[in-house]
C-alpha positions in Angstrom: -88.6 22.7 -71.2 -91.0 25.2 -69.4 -92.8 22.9 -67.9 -89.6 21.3 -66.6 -89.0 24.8 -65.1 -92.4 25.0 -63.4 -92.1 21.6 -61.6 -88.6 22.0 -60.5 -89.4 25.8 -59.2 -92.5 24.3 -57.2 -90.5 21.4 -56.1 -87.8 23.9 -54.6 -90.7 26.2 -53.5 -92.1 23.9 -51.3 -88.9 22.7 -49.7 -88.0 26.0 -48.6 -91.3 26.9 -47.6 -91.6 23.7 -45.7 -88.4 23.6 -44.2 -89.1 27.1 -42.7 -92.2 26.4 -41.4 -90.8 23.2 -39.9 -87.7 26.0 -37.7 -91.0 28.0 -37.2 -92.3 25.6 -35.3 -89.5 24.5 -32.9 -89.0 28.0 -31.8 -92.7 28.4 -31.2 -92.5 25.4 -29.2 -89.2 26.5 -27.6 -90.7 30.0 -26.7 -94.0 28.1 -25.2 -91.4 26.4 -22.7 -91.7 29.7 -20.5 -94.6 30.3 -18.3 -97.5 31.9 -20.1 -98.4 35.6 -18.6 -101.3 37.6 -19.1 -101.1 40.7 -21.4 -101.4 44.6 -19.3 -101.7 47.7 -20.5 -103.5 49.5 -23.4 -103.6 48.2 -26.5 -103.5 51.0 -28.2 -100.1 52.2 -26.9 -98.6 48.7 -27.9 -100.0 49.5 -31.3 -98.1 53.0 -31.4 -95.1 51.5 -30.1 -94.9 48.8 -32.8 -95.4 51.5 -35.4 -92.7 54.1 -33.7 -90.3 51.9 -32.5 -90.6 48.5 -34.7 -91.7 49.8 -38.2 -90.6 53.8 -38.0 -87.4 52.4 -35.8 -87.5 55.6 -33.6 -84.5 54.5 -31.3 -82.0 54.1 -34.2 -82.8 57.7 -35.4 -80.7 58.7 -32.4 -77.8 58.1 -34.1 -78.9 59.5 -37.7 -76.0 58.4 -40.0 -76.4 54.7 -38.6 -80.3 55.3 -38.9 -80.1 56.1 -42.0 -78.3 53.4 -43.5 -80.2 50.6 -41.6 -83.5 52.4 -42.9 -82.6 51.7 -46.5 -81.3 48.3 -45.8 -84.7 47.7 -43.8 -87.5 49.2 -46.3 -85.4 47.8 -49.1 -85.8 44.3 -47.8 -89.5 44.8 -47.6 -90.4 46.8 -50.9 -88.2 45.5 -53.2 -89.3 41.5 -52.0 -93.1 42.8 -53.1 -90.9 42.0 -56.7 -90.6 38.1 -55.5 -94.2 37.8 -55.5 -94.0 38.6 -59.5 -91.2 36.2 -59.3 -92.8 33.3 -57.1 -95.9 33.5 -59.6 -93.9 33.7 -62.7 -92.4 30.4 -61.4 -95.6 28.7 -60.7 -97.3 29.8 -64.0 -94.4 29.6 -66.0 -95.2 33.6 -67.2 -92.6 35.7 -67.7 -93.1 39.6 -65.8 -96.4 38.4 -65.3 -97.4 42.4 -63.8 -96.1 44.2 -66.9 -99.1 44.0 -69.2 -101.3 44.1 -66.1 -99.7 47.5 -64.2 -99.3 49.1 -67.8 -97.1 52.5 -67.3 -96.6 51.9 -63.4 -94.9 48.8 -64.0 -91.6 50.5 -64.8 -92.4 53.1 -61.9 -92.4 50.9 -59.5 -89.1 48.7 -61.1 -87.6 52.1 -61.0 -88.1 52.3 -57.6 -87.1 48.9 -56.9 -83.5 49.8 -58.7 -83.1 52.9 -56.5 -83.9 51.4 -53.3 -81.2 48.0 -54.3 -78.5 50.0 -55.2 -79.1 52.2 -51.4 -79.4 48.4 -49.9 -76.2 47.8 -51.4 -74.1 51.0 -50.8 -75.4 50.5 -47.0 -74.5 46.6 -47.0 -70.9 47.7 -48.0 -70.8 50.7 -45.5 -72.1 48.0 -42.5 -69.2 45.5 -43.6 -66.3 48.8 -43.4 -67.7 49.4 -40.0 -67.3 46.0 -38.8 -63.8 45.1 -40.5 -61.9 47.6 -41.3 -63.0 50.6 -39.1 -63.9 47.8 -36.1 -66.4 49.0 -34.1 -65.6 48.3 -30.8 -69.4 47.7 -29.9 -69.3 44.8 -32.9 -65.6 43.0 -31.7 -66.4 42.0 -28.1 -65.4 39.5 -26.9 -68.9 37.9 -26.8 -69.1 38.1 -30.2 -66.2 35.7 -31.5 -67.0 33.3 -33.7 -69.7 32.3 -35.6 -72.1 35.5 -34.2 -69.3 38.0 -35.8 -69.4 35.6 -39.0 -73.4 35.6 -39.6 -73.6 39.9 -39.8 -70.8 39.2 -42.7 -72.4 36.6 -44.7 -76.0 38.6 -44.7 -74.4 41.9 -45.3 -72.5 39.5 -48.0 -75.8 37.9 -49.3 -77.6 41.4 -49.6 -75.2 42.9 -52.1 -75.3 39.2 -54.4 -79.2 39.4 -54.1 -79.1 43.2 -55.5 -76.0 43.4 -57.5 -78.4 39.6 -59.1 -81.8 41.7 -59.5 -80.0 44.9 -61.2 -78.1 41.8 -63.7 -81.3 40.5 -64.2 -83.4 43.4 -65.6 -80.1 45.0 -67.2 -80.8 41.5 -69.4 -83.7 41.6 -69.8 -84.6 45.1 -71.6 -81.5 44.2 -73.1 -83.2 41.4 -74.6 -86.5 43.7 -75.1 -84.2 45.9 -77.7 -83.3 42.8 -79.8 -86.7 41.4 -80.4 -85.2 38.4 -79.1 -87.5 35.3 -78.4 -90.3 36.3 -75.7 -88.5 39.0 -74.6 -89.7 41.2 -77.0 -93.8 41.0 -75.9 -92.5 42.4 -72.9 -91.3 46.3 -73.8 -90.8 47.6 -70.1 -88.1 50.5 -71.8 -84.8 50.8 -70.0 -84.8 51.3 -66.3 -82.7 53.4 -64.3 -80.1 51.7 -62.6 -79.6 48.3 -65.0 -79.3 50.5 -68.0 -76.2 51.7 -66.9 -75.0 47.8 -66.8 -75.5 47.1 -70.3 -72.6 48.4 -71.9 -71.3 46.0 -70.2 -72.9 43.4 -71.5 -73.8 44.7 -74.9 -71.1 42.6 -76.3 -72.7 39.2 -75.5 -75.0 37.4 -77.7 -78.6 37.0 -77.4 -78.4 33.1 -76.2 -75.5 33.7 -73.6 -77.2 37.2 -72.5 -80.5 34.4 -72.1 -78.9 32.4 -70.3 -77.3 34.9 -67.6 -80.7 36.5 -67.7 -82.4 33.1 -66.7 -79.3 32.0 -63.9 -79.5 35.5 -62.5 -83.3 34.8 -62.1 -83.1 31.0 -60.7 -80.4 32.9 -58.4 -82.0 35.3 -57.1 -85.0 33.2 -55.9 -82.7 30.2 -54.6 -81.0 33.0 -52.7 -84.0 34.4 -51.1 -85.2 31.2 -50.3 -81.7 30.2 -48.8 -82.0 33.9 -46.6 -85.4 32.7 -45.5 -84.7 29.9 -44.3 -80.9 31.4 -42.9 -83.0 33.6 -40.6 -84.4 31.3 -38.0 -80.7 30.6 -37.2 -79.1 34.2 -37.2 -79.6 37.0 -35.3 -81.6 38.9 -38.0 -84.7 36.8 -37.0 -85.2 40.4 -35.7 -86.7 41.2 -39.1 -89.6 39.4 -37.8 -89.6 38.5 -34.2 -89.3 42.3 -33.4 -92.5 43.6 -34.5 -94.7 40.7 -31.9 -91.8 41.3 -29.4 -92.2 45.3 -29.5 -95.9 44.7 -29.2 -95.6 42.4 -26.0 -93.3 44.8 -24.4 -93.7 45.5 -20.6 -95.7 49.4 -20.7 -94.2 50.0 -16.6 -92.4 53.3 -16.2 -88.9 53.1 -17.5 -87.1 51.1 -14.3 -90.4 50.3 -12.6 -89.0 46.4 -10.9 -91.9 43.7 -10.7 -92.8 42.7 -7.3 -92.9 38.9 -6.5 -96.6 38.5 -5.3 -95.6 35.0 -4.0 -92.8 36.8 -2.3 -95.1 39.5 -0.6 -97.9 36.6 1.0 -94.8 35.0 2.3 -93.8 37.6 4.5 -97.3 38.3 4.8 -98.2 34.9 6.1 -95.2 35.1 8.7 -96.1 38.3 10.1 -99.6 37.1 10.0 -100.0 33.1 10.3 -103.6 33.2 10.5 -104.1 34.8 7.1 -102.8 31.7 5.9 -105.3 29.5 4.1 -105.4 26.0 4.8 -103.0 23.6 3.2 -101.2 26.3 1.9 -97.7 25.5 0.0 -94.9 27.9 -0.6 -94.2 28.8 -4.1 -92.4 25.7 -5.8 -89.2 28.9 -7.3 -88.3 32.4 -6.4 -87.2 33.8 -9.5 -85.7 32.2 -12.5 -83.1 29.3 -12.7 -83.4 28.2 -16.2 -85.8 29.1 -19.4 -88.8 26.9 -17.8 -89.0 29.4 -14.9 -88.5 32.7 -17.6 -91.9 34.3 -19.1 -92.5 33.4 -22.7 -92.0 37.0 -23.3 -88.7 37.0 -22.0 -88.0 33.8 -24.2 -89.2 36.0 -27.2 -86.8 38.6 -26.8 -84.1 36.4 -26.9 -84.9 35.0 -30.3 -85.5 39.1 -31.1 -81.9 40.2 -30.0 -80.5 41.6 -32.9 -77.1 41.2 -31.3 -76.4 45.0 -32.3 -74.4 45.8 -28.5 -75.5 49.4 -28.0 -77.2 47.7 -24.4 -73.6 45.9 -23.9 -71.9 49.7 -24.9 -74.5 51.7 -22.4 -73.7 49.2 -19.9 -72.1 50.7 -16.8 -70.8 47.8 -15.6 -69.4 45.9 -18.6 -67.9 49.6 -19.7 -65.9 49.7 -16.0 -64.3 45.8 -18.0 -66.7 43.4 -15.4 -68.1 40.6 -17.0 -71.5 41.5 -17.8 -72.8 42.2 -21.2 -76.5 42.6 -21.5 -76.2 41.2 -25.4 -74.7 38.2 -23.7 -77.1 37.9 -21.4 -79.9 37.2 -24.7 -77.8 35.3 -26.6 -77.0 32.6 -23.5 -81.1 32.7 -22.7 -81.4 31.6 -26.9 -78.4 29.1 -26.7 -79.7 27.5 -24.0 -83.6 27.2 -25.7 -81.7 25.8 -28.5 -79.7 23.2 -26.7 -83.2 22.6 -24.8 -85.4 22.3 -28.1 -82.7 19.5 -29.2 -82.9 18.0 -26.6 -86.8 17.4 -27.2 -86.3 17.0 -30.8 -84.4 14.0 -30.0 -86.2 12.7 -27.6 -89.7 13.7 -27.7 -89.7 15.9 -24.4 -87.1 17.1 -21.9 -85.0 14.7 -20.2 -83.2 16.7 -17.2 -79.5 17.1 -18.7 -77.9 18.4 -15.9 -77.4 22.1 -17.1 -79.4 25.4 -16.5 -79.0 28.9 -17.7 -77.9 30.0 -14.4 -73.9 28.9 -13.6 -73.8 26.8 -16.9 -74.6 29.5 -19.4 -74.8 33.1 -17.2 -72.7 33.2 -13.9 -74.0 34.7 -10.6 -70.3 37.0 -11.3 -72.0 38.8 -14.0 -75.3 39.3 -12.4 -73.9 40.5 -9.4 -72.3 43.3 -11.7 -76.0 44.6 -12.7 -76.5 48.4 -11.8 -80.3 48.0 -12.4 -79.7 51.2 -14.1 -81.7 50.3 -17.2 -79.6 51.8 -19.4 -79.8 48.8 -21.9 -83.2 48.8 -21.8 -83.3 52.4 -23.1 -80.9 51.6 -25.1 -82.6 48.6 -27.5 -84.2 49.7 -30.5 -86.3 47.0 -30.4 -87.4 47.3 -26.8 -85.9 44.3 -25.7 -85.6 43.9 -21.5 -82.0 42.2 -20.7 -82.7 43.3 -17.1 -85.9 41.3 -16.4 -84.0 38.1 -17.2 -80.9 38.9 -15.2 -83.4 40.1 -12.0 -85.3 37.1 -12.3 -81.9 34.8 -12.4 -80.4 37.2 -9.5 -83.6 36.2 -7.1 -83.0 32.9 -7.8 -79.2 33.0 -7.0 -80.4 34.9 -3.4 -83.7 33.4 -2.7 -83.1 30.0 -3.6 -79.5 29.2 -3.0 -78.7 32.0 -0.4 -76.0 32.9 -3.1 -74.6 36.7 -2.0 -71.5 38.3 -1.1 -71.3 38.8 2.5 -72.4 42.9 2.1 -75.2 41.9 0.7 -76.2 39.5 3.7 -75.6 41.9 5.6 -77.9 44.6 4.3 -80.6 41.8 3.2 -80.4 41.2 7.6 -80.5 44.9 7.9 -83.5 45.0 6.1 -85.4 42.5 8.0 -84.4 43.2 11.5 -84.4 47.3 11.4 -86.5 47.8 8.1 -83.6 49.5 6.7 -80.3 49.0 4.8 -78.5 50.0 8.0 -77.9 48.7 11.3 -79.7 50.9 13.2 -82.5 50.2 15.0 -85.7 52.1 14.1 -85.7 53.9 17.5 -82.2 54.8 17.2 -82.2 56.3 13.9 -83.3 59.9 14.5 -80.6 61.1 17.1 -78.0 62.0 14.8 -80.3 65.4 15.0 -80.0 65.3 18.6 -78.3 68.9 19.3 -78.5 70.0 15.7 
């Protein structure tokens, strides 16, 4: 019967394992779509700024309740998973708490541990789902949010409190088990632990096979349900967990609402002004900006699959708080949609056949990129120092530069611009006499 266990554990290991790996890789090739860019800056500050703003989550902090809450939810997920490594091997091997006789008296420290920081996950996870249902944070009912996007915070917010309301069953079982003498259980004397000793009077009135056999589904589970999470992720929004550590790293390090020039832009002019700097043979640049994710950096492709959906850039927004159509989340989650609908596209047919859709009109319209401030206020505003603005400047160019797509006071200013070197229509020699007389 064990060995039964073993293989069927491995068998399911490796499915979820491999399935993952097999998502990993189309978003990997979906991000490598973009146009590879080399990395500036210091290292060392991209460092700090995955430690403050990734791992310590410094923007969230801001808001210290919220902060709080997602700081338990977050190191819980890490810490107490360091306890499905004991459970992965104890699959494998067939053991049972293969760390107990090996950690000695820190064994039940560090279970202890584990119990406090589940049952934090938990009150958090229930706190997060009040917030979002019954005291409706307006940030997390937008209108961009309808649908499956408002669905998937639920069900992991759901899945957290089964996968720590399972662990807490499982060890209140077990040292249950422990005080019987029962079968195995009793070479294993861990004592009671905090939390799941307060759950066996509940279950004190079962008998030692039944209370076996809960203790042994609760296991089984627990690791199918991390397995299903792990392999939920590349499809949800939580992908943060792990895209937002490379994404904080690959962050631009420009001054807070520094704009990129367009070198290919700037010889342009240059070349007009000055034909003879020209080199021979010389092409213009095939695109001005960004019409779909081919023309985006694979940075900018990152970010998207980091969004965490949260809406504090789409509630700091200027322009979609004023009711215009632009919401920075939206922004993200149209550049991902449209990666996706891309990467199926290839999946099917072993490359990209033009389908007669791009991320500018099909998915983002030139109305809600027109509404952009350039304020940077979402910018500031992500705690995971994601850049909704670089996308939407880069699809802006395009709409201007390559279809000649403005409203008619932009036109003018843009001719303004390139016959007075101003925004105004003045001429340069003209432009000093309103001191005349003063």
């Amino acid at each position: 019967m064990h060995v039964l266990q073993e293989v069927l554990f491995i068998i399911v290991l490796l499915v979820a394992v491999g399935l993952f790996a097999r998502k990993i890789r189309e978003i990997s090739r979906n991000i490598r779509l973009g146009k590879d860019e080399p990395l500036k800056g210091d290292k060392a500050r991209r460092w700090k700024n995955l430690f403050f703003y990734a791992l310590g989550q410094k923007k969230l902090f801001r808001y210290p309740v919220v902060g709080i809450l997602h700081f338990f939810i977050y190191v819980g997920f890490i810490i107490i998973n360091l306890e499905i490594l004991e459970i992965v091997l104890d699959g494998i091997l067939g053991t049972h708490r293969l760390f107990a006789p090996l950690l000695g008296g820190l064994y039940p420290i560090l279970i202890n541990a584990f119990e406090v920081l589940a049952v934090l996950v938990l009150v958090s996870c229930v706190i997060f789902l009040i917030r979002r249902n019954v005291l409706r944070v307006k940030r997390l009912n937008t209108s961009d949010l309808k649908g499956w996007p408002r669905e998937d915070a639920n069900i992991i917010l759901v899945t957290e409190i089964v996968l720590m309301t399972l662990f807490l069953t499982l060890n209140a079982c077990d040292t249950l088990l422990q005080q019987r003498g029962y079968g195995h259980y009793a070479t294993y004397l861990t004592g009671n632990f905090w939390i799941s000793s307060h759950i066996q009077s509940l279950l004190g009135g079962l008998s030692s096979p039944i209370l076996e056999g809960l203790e042994r589904g609760c296991w089984w589970l627990h690791i199918i349900g991390v397995l299903a999470f792990l392999n939920y992720l590349p499809y949800s929004k939580h992908f943060h967990i792990i895209l937002g550590f490379p994404n904080t790293f690959y962050a631009p390090l420009d001054p807070p609402g520094e704009m990129e020039n367009m070198p290919a832009v700037q010889q342009e002019v240059k070349y007009v002004f000055q034909p003879e700097l020209a080199p021979a043979g010389a092409t213009p640049p095939s695109r001005f900006g960004a019409k779909d994710i081919f023309d985006l950096s694979r940075h900018q492709l990152l970010m998207a699959y980091s969004c965490t959906e949260c809406g504090r850039c789409s509630a700091a927004c200027p322009a979609n708080q004023t009711g215009k159509k632009l919401s920075p989340r939206k922004i993200m989650m149209d550049t991902r949609d449209r990666m996706e609908e891309v990467g199926a596209i290839i999946k099917a047919k072993g490359s990209f056949e033009d389908d007669g859709r791009t991320l500018l009109h099909n998915y983002i319209t030139p109305e809600e990129l027109r509404a952009c401030t350039t304020c940077n206020a979402c910018v500031q505003e992500c705690p995971v120092s994601i850049s909704p603005l670089s996308i939407i400047l880069e699809l802006r160019r395009a709409l201007v530069m390559e279809e000649s797509n403005a409203p008619a006071e932009w036109n003018a200013m843009f001719s303004n611009i390139e016959n007075n070197f101003a925004p105004w229509k003045f001429s340069p020699e003209d432009r000093g006499r309103w001191a005349e007389g003063v």
